[in-house]
C-alpha positions in Angstrom: 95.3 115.6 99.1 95.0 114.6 102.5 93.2 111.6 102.0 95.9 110.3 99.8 98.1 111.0 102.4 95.9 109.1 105.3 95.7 106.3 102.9 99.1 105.8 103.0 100.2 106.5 106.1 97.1 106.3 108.4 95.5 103.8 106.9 92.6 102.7 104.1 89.9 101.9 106.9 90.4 105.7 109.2 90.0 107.4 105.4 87.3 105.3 104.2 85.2 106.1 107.4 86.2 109.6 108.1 84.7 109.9 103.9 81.5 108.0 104.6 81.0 109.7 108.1 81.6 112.8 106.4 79.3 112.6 103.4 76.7 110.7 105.3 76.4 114.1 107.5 76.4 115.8 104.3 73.5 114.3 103.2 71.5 114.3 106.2 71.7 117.7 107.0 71.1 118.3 103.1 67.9 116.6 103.5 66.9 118.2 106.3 67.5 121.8 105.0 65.5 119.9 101.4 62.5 118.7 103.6 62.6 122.6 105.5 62.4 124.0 102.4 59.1 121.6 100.9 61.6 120.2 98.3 62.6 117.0 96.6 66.0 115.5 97.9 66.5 113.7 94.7 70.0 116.4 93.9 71.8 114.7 96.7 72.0 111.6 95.0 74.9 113.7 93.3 76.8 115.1 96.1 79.2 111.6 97.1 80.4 112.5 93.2 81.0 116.0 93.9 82.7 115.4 96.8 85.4 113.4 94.8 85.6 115.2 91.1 84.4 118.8 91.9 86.8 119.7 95.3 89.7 118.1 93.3 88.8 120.9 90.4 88.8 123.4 93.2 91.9 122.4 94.3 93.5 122.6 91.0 91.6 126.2 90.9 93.3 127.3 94.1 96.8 125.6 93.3 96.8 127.5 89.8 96.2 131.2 91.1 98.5 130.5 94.2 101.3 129.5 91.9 100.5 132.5 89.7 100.5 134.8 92.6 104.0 133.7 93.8 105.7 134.2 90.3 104.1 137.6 90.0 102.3 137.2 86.4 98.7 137.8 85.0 96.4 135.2 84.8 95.1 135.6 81.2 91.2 135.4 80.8 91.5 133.1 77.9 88.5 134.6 76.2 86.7 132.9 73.3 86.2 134.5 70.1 82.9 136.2 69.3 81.2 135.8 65.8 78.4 138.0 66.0 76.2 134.8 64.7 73.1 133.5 66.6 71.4 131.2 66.0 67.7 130.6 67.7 65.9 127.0 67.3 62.4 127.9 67.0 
């Protein structure tokens, strides 16, 4: 949200580099706590995604139960329907 914002008003270069700066720290310290830890790096090749698609979920997420919380209703569980059928490859 507030990178939308900065685009707009602060400018596409300040974003841009505040997001690279950002994420590039976000990788090295992930790599560092990968190499403490006697592990491959090779999941961080995945976090410059999450840090676009999965925090805009989590913003929805939040946005959702706030709005709920104001107007005073439930949030329903939306629960699937269970069968009783399994089924086991084998």
């Amino acid at each position: 949200m507030f990178s939308i914002y900065g685009f707009f008003f602060l400018g596409a270069y300040w974003v841009a580099g505040y997001w690279l700066g950002f994420t590039g720290l976000q990788l090295g310290l992930g790599w560092y706590a990968f190499r403490l830890d006697g592990e491959s790096p090779r999941p961080l090749v995945a976090m410059p995604l999450q840090q676009l698609v999965y925090r805009q979920l989590m913003y929805l997420v939040v946005v959702e139960s706030v709005l709920t919380a104001v107007r005073g209703s439930r949030l329903r569980w939306r629960p699937s329907e269970r069968t009783g059928g399994v089924e086991v490859a084998g």
